[in-house]
C-alpha positions as CSV (number, residue, x, y, z in Angstrom):
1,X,0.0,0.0,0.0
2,X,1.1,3.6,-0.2
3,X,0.7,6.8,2.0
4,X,-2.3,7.9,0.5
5,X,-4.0,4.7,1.1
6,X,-2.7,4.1,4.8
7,X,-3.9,7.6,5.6
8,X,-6.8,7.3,4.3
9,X,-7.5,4.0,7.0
10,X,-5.6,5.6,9.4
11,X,-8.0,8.3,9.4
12,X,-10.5,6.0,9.2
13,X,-9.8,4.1,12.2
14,X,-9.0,7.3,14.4
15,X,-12.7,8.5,13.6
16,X,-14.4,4.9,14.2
17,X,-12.3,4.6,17.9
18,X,-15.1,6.4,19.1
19,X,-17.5,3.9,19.1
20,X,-15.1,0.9,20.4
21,X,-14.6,-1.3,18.2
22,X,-13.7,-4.8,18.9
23,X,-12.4,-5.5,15.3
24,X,-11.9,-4.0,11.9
25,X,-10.9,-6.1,9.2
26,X,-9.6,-5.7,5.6
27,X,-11.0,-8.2,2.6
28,X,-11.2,-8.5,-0.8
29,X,-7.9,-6.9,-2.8
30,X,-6.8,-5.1,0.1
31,X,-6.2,-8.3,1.7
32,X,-5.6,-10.5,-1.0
33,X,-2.5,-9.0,-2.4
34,X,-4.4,-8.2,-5.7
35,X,-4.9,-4.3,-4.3
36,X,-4.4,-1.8,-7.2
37,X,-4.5,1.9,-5.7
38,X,-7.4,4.1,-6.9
39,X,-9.1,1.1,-8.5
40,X,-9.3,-1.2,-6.4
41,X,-11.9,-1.1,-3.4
42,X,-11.0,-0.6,-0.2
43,X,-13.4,-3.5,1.6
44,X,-13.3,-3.3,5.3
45,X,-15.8,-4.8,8.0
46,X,-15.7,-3.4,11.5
47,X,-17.4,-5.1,14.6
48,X,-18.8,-2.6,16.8
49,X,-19.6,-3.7,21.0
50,X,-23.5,-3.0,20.9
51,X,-26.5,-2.8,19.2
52,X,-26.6,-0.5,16.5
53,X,-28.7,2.4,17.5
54,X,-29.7,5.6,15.8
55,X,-27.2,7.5,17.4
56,X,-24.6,5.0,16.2
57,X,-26.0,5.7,12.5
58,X,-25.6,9.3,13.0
59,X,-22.1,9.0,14.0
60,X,-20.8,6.7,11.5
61,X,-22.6,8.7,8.7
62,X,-20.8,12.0,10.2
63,X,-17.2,10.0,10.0
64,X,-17.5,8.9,6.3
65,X,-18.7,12.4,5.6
66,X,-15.8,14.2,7.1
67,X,-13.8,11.5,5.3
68,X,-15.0,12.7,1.7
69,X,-12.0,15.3,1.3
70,X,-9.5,12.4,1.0
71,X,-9.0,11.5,-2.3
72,X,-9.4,7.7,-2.2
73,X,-12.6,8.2,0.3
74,X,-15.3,6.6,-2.4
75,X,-13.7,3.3,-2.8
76,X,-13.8,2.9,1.2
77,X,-16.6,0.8,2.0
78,X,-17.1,-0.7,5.5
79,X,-20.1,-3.0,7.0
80,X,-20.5,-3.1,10.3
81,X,-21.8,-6.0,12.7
82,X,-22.2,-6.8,16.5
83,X,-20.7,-9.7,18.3
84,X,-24.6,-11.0,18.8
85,X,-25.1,-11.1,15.5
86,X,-22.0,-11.7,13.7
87,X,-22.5,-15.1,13.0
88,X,-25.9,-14.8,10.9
89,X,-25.5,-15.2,7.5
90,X,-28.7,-14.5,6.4
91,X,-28.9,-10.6,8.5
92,X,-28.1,-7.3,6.1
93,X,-25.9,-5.0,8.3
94,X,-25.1,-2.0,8.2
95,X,-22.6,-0.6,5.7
96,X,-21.6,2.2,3.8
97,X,-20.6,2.7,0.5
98,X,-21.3,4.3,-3.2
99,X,-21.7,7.5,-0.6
100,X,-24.3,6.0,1.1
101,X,-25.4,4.2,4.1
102,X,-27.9,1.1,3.6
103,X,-27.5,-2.7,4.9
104,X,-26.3,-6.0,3.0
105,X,-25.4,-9.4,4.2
106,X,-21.7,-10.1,4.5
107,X,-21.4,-13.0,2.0
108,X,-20.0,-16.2,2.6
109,X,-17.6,-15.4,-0.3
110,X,-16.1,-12.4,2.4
111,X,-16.8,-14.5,5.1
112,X,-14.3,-17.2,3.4
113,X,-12.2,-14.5,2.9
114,X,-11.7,-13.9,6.2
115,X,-11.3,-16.6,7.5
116,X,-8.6,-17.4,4.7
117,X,-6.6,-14.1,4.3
118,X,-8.0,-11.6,6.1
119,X,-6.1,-8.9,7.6
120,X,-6.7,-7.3,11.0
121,X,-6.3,-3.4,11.2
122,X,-7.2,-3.6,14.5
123,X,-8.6,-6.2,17.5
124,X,-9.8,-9.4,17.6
125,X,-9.1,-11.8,14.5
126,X,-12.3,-12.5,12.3
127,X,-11.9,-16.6,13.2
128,X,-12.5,-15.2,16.7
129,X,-16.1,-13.9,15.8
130,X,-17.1,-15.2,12.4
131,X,-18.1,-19.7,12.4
132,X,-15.8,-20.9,9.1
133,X,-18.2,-21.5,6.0
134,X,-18.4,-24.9,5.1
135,X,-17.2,-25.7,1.4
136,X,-21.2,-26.7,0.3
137,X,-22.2,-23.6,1.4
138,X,-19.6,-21.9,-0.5
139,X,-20.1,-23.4,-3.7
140,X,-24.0,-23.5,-3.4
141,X,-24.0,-19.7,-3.0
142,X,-21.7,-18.9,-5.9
143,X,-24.1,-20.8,-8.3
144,X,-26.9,-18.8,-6.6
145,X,-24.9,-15.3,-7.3
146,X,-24.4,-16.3,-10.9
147,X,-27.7,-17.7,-11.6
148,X,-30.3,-15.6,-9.6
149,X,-28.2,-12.3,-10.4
150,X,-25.5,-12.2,-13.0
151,X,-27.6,-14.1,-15.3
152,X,-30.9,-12.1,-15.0
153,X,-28.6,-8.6,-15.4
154,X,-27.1,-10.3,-18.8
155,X,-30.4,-9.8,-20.7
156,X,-30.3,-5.9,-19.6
157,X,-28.1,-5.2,-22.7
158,X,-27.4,-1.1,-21.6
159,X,-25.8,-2.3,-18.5
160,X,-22.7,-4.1,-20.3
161,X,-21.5,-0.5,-21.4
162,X,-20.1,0.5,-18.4
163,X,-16.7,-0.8,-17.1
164,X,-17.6,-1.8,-13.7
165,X,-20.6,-4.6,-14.7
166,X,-18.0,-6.0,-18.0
167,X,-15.0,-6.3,-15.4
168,X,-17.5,-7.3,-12.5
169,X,-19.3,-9.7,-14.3
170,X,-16.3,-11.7,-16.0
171,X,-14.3,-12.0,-13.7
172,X,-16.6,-12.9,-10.9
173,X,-17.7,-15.9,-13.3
174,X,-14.2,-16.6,-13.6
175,X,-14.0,-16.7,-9.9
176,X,-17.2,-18.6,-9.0
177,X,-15.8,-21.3,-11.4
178,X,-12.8,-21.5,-9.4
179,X,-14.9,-22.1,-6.3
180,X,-17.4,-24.4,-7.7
181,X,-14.6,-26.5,-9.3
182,X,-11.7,-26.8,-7.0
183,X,-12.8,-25.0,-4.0
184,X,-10.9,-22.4,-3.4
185,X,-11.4,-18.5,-3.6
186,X,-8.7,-16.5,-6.4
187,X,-8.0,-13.2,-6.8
188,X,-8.7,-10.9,-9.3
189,X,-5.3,-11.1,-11.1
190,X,-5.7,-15.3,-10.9
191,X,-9.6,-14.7,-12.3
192,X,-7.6,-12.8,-15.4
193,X,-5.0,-15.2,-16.4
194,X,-8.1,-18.5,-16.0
195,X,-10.4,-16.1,-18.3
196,X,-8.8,-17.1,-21.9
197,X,-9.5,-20.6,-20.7
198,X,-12.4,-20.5,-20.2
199,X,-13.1,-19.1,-23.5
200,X,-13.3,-15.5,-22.6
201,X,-13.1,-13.1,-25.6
202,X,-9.2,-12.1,-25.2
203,X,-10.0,-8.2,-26.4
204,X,-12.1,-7.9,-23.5
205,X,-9.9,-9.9,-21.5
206,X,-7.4,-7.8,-22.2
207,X,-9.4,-4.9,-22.1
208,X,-10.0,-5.5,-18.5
209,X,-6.3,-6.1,-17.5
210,X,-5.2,-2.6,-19.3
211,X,-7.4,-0.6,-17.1
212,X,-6.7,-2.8,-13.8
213,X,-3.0,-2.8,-14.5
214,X,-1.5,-0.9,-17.1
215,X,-0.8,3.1,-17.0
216,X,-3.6,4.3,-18.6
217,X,-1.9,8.0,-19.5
218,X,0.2,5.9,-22.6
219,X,-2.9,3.8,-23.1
220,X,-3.9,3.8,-27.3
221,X,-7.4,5.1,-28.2
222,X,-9.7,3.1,-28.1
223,X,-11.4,2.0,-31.3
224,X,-15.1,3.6,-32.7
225,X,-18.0,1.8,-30.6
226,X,-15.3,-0.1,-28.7
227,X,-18.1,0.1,-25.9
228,X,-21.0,-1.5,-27.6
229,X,-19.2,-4.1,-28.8
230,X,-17.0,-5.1,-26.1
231,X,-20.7,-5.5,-24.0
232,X,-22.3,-7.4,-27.2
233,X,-18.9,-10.1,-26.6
234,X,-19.2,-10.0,-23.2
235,X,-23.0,-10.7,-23.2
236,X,-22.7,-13.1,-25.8
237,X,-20.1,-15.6,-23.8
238,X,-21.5,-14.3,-20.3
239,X,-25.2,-16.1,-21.3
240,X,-24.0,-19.4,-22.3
241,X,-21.2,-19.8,-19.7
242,X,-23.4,-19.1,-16.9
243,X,-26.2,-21.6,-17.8
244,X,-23.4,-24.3,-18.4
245,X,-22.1,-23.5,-14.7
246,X,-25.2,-23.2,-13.3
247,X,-26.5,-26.4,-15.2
248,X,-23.3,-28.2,-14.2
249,X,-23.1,-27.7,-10.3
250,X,-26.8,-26.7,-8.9
């Protein structure tokens, strides 16, 4: 990491001491090695002593606020659960992020995750709090992801011009058939290089790994409609690799 990005959660954690915290974890890229500053996510999960009260929803909404000035401050994103709860897989908590504060469940992918790889930027470890996630319940919710979301969103064709659902949607297919297969979790970078096998279409491949990886001030321009067709591939291998997976391993 760099000095922007440990300020950044250096800030964070000064502001969130406040309320006590008993852990705060890091996930995902940040936590995986795969961590690409100002692109990739910063995917934290705190676990705060008590219930979660208005008053507590007032103060973490003031703390991401005054946290907006920094310039990596919109790829922060942070849920937040409660020791009495923690182990519910089912229960959306709290969490903040795209700027706003609504509640999700924390995954049994991230659960995995944590239990795998996750770093501690402060307290207890997340093996301390979170029960492990047993391999069929892995796998049966990665077929679930790509078969009662991914693949509904594929048939939404003005979605596939924007970045985030092409990158988002390929290479969590790539991941899920990592998971489903050999049973393990891979990172980004991994879900890149399995892609091509997989049968990806290599221009959106490597698409995908110039704006993760390369410098993109010596990128070339792109070429006329590069957009529309790079979601018409994308859809078109997404549709039928999904329903083989899905088909495969329900």
């Amino acid at each position: 990491m760099s000095r922007r990005t440990d300020a950044l959660l250096d800030r964070f954690l000064t502001g969130l001491a406040a309320l006590d915290p008993a852990a705060v974890w890091a996930h995902g890229s940040l936590a995986g090695g795969d961590y690409r500053e100002g692109r990739s996510d910063l995917d934290l999960v705190a676990v705060l002593p008590g219930p979660v009260t208005p008053r507590t929803v007032w103060a973490l909404a003031r703390l991401h606020a005054r946290l907006r000035g920094e310039p990596l401050a919109p790829l922060l994103h942070c849920t937040y659960l409660t020791p009495g709860s923690a182990a519910d897989p089912e229960r959306r908590y709290l969490t903040w992020a795209h700027g706003e504060l609504f509640r999700r469940p924390v995954t049994p992918v991230t659960r995995r995750e944590l239990h795998d790889f996750g770093r501690v930027l402060h307290g207890r470890s997340p093996r301390a709090v979170l029960p492990p996630v047993p391999d069929g319940e892995l796998r049966a919710f990665v077929v679930r992801d790509q078969r009662e979301f991914w693949r509904p969103h594929v048939d939404r064709p003005v979605l596939w011009r924007q970045d985030v659902w092409v990158d988002l949607g390929l290479l969590t297919f790539a991941r899920a058939t990592a998971t489903v297969r050999d049973g393990r979790l891979i990172s980004k970078r991994e879900a890149l290089d399995l892609l091509p096998g997989l049968g990806a279409p290599a221009e959106v491949v490597d698409d995908i790994a110039r704006r993760r990886y390369d410098d993109l001030r010596t990128a070339p321009p792109e070429a006329a409609d590069w957009t529309g067709r790079r979601a018409g591939l994308t859809r078109g291998y997404l549709a039928p690799a999904i329903d083989a997976l899905v088909a495969a391993y329900a």
